[in-house]
PDB file with one MODEL, atoms N, CA, C and O in Angstrom:
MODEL        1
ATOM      1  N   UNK A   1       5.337  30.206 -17.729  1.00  0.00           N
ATOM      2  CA  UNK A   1       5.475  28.825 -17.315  1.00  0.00           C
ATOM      3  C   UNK A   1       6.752  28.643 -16.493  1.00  0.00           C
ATOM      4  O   UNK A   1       6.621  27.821 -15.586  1.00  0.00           O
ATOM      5  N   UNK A   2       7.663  29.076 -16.570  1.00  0.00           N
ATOM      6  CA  UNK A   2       9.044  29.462 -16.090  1.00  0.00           C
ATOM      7  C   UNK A   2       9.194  29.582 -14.818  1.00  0.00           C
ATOM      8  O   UNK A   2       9.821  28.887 -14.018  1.00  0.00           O
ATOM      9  N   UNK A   3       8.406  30.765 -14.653  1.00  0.00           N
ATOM     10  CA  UNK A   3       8.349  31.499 -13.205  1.00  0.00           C
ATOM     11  C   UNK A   3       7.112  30.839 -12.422  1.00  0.00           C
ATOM     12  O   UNK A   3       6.830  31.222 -11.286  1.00  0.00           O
ATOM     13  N   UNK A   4       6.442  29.912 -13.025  1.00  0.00           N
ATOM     14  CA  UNK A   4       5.427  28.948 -12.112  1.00  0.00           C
ATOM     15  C   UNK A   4       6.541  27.647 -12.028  1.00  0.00           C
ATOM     16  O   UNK A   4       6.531  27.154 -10.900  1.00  0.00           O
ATOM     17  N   UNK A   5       7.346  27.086 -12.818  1.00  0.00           N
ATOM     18  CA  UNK A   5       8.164  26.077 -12.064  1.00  0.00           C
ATOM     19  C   UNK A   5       9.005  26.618 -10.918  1.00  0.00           C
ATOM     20  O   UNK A   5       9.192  26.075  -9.829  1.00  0.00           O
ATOM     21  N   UNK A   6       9.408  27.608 -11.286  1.00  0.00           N
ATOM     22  CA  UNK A   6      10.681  28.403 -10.161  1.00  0.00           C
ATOM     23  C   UNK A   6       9.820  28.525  -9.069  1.00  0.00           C
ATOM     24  O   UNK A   6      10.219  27.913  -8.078  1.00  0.00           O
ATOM     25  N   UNK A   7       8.609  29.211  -8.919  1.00  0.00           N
ATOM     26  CA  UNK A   7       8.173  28.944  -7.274  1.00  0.00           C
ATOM     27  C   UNK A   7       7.369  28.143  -7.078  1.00  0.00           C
ATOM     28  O   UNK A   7       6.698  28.643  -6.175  1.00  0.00           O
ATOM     29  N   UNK A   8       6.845  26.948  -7.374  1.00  0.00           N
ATOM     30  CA  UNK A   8       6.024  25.669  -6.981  1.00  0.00           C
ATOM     31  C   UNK A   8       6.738  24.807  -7.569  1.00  0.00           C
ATOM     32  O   UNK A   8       5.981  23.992  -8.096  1.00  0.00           O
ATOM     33  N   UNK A   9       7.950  24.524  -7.782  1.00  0.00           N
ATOM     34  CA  UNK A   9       8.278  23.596  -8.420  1.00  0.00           C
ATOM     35  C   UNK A   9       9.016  22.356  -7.530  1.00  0.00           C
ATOM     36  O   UNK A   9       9.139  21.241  -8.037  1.00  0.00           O
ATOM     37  N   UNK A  10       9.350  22.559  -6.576  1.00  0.00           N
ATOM     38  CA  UNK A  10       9.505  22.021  -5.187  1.00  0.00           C
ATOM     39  C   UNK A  10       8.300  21.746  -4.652  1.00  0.00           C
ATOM     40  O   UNK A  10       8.337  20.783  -3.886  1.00  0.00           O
ATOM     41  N   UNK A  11       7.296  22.226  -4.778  1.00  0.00           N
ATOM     42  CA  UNK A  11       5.671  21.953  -4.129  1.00  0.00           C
ATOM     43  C   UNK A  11       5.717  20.442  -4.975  1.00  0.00           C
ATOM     44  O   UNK A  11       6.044  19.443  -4.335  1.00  0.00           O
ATOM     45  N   UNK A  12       5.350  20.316  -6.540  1.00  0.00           N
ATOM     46  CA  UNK A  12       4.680  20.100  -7.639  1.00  0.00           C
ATOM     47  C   UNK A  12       5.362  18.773  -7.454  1.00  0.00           C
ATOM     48  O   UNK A  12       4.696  17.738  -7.420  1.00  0.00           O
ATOM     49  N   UNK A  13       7.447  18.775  -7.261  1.00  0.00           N
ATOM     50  CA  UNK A  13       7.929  17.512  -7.271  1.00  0.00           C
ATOM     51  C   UNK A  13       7.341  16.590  -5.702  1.00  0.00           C
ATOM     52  O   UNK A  13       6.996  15.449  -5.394  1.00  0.00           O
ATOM     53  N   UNK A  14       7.457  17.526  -5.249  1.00  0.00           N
ATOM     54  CA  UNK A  14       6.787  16.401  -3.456  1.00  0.00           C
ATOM     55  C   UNK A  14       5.487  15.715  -3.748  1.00  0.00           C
ATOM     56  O   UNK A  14       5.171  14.599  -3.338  1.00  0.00           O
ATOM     57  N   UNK A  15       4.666  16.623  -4.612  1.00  0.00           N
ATOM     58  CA  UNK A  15       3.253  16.581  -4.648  1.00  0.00           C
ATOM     59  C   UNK A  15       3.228  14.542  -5.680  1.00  0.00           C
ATOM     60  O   UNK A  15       2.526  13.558  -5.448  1.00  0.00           O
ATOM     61  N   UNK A  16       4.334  14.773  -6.732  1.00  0.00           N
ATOM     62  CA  UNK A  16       3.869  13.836  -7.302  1.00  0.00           C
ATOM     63  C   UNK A  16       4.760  12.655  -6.691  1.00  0.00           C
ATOM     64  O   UNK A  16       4.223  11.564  -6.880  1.00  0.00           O
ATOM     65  N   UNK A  17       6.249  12.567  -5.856  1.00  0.00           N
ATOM     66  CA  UNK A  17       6.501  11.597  -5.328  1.00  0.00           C
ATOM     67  C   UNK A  17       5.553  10.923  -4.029  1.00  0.00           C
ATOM     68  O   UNK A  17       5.625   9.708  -3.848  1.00  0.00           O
ATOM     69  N   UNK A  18       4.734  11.707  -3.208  1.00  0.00           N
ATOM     70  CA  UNK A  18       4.063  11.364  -2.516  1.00  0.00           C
ATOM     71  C   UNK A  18       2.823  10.437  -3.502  1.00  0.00           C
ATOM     72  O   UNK A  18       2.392   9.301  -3.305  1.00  0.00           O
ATOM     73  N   UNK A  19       2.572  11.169  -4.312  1.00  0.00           N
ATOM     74  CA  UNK A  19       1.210   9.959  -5.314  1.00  0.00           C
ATOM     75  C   UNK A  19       2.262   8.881  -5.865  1.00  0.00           C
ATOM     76  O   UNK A  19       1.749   7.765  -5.776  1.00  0.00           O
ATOM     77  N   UNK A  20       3.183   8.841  -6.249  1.00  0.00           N
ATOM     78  CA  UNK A  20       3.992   8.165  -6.270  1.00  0.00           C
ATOM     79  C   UNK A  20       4.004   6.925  -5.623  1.00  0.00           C
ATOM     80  O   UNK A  20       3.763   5.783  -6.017  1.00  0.00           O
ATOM     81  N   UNK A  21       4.424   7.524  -4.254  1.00  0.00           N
ATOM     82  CA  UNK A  21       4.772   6.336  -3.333  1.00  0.00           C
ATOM     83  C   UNK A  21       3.346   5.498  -2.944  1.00  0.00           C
ATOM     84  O   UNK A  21       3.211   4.283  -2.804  1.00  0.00           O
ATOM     85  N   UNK A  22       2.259   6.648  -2.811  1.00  0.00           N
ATOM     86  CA  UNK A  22       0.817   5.844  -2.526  1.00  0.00           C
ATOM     87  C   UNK A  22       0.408   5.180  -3.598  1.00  0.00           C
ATOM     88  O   UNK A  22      -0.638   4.576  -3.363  1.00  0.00           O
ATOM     89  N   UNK A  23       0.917   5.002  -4.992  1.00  0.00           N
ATOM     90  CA  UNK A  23       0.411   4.275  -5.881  1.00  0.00           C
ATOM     91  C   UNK A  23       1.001   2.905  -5.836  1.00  0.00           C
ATOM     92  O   UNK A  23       0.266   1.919  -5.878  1.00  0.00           O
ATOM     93  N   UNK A  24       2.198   2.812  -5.758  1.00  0.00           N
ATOM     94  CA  UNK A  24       3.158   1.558  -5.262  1.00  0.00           C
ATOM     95  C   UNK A  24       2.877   1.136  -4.319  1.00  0.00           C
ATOM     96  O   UNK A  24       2.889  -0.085  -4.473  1.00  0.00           O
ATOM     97  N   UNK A  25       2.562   1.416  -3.196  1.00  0.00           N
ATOM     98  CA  UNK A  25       2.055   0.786  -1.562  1.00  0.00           C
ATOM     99  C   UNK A  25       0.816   0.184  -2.011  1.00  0.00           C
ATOM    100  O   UNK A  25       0.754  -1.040  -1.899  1.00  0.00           O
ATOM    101  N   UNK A  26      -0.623   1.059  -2.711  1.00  0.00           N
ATOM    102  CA  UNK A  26      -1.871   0.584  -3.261  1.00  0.00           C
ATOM    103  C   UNK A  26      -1.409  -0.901  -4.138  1.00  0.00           C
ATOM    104  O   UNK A  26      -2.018  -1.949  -3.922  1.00  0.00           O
ATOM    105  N   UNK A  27      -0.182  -0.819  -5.209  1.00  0.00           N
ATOM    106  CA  UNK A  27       0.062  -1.690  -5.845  1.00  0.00           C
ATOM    107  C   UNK A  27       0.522  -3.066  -5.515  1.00  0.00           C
ATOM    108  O   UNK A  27       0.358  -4.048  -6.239  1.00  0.00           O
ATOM    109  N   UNK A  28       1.129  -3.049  -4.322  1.00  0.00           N
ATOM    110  CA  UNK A  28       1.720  -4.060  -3.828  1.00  0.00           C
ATOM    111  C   UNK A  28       0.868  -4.578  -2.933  1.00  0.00           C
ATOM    112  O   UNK A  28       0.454  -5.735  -3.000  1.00  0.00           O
ATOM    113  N   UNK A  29       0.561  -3.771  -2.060  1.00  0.00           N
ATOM    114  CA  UNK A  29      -0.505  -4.654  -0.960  1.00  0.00           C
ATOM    115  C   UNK A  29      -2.004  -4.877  -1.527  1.00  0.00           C
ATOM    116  O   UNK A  29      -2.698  -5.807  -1.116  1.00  0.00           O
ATOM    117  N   UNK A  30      -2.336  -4.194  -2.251  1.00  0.00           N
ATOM    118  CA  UNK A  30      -3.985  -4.408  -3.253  1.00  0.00           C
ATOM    119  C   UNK A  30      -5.003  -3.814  -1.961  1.00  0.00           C
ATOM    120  O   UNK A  30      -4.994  -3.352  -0.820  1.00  0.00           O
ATOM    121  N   UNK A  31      -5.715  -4.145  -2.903  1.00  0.00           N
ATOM    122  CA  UNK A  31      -7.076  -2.817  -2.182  1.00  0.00           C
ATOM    123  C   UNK A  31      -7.659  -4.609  -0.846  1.00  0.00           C
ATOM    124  O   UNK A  31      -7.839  -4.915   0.333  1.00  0.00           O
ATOM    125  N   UNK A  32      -7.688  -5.197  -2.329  1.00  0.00           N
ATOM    126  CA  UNK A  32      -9.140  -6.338  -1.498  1.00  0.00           C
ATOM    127  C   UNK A  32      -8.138  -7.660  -1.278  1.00  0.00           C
ATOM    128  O   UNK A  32      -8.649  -8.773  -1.400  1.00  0.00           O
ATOM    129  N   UNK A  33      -6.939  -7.566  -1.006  1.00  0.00           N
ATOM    130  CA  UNK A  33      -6.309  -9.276  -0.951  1.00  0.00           C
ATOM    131  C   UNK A  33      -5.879  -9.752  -2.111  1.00  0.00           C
ATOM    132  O   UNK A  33      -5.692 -10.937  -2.388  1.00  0.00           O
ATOM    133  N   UNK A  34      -5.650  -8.389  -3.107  1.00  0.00           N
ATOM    134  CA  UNK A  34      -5.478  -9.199  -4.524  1.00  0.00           C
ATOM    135  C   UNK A  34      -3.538  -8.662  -4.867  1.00  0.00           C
ATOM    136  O   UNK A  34      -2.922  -8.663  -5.933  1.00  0.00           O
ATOM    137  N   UNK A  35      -3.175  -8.352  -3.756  1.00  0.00           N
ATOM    138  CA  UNK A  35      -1.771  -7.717  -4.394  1.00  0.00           C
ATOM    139  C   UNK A  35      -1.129  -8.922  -3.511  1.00  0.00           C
ATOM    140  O   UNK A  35      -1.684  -9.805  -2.856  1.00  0.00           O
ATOM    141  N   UNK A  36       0.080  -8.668  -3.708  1.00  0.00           N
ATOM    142  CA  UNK A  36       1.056  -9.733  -3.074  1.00  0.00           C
ATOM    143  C   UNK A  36       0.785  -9.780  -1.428  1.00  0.00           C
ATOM    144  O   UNK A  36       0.250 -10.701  -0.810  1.00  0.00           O
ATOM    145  N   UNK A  37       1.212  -8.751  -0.987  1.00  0.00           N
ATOM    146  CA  UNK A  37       1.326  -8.796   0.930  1.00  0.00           C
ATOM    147  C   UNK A  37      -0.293  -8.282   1.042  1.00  0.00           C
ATOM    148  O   UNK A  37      -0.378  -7.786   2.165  1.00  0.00           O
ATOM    149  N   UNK A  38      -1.279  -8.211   0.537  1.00  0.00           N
ATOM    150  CA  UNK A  38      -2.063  -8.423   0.776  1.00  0.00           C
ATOM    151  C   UNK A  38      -2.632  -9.624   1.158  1.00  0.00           C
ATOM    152  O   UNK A  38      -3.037  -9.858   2.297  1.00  0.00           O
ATOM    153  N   UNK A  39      -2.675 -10.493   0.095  1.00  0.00           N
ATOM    154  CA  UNK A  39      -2.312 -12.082  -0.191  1.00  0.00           C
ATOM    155  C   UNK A  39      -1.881 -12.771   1.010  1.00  0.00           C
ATOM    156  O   UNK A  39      -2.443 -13.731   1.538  1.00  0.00           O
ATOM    157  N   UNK A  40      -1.011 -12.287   1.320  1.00  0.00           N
ATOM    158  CA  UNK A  40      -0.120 -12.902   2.129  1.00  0.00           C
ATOM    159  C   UNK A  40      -0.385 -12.908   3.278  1.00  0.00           C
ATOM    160  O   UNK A  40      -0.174 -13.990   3.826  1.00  0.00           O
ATOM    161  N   UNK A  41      -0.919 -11.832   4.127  1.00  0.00           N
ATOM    162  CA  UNK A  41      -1.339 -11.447   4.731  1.00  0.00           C
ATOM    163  C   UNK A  41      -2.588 -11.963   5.154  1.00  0.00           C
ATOM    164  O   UNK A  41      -2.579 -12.092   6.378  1.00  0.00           O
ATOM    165  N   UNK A  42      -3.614 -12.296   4.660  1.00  0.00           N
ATOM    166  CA  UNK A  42      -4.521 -12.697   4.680  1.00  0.00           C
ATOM    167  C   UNK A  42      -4.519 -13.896   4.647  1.00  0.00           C
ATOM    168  O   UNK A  42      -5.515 -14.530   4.993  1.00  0.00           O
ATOM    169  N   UNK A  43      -3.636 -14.363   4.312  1.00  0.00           N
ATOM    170  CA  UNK A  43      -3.514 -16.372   4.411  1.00  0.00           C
ATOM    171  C   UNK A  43      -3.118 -16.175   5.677  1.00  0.00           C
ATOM    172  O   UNK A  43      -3.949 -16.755   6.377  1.00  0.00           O
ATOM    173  N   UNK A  44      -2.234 -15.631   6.411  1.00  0.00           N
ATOM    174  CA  UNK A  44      -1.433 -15.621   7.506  1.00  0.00           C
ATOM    175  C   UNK A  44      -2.584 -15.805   8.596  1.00  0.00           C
ATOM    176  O   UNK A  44      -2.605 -16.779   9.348  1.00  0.00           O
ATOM    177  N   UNK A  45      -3.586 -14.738   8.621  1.00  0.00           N
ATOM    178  CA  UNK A  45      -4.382 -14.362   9.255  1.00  0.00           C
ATOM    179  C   UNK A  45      -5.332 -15.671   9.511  1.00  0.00           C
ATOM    180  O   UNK A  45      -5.611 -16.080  10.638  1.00  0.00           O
ATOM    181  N   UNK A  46      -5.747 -16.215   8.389  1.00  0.00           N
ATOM    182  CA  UNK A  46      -6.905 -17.237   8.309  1.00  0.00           C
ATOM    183  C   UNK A  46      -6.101 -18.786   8.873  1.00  0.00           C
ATOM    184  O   UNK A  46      -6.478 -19.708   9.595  1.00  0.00           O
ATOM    185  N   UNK A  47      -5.076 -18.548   8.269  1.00  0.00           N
ATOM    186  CA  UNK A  47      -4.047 -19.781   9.027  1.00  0.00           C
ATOM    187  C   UNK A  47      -3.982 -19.504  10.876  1.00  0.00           C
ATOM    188  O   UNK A  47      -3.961 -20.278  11.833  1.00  0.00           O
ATOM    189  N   UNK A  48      -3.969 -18.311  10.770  1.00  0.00           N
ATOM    190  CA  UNK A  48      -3.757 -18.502  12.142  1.00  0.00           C
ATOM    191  C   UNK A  48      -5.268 -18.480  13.553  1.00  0.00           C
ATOM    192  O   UNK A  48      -5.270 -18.647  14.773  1.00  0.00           O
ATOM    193  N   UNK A  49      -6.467 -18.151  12.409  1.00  0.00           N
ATOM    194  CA  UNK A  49      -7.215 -18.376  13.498  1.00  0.00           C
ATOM    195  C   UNK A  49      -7.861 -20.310  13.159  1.00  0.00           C
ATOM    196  O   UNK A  49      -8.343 -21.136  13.934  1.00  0.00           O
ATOM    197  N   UNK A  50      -7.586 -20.364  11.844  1.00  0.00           N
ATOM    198  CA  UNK A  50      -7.485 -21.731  11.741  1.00  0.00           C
ATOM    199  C   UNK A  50      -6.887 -22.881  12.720  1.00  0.00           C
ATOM    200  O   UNK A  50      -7.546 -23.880  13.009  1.00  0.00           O
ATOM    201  N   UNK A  51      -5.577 -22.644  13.199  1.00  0.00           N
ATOM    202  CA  UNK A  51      -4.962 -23.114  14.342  1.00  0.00           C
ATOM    203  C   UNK A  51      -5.629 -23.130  15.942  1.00  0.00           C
ATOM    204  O   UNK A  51      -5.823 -23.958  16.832  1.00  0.00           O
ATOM    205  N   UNK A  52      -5.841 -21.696  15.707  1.00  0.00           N
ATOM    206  CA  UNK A  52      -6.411 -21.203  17.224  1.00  0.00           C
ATOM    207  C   UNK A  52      -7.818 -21.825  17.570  1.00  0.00           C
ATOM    208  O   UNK A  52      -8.070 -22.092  18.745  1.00  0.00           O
ATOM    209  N   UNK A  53      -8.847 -22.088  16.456  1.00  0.00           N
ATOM    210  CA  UNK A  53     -10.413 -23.054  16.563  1.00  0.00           C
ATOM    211  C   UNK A  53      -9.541 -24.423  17.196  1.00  0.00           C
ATOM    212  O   UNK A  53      -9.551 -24.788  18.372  1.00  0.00           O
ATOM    213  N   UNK A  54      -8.714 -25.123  15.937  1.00  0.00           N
ATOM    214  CA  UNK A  54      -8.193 -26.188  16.405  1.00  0.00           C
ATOM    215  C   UNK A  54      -7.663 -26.648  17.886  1.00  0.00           C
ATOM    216  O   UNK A  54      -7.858 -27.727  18.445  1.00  0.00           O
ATOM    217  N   UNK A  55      -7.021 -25.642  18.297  1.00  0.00           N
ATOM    218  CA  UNK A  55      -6.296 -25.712  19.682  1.00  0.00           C
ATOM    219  C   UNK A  55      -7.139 -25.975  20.661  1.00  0.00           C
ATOM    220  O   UNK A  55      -6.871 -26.535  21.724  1.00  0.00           O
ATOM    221  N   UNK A  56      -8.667 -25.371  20.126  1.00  0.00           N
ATOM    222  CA  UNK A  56      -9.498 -24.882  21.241  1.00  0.00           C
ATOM    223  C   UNK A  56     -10.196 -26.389  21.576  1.00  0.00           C
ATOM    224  O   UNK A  56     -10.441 -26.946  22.646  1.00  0.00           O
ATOM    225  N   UNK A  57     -10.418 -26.819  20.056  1.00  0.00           N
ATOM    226  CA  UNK A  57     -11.450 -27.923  20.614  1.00  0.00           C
ATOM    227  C   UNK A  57     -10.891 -29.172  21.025  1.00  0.00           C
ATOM    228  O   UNK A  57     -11.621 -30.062  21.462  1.00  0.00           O
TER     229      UNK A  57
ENDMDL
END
């Protein structure tokens, strides 16, 4: 077990800060509009073509 941390063990730590970081990004922005800047984002969006119909007519 030793000599499998000593040479992948630099692989193994990248391997899990990268799932890491993609679990927190998944967490915050949400899959479907349900995380915060997802949220947010999506109001932004609907607000703004909301404006843009308005302008038009």
């Amino acid at each position: 077990m030793k000599e499998i941390f000593q040479e992948y063990g630099g692989i193994l730590i990248t391997v899990v800060a990268i799932l890491s970081i993609i679990l927190v990004v998944t967490a915050v922005i949400g899959s479907d509009a349900t995380g915060i800047v997802g949220k947010t984002f999506s109001d932004l969006i609907t607000n703004f073509s909301n404006h843009a119909n308005m302008s038009v007519k």
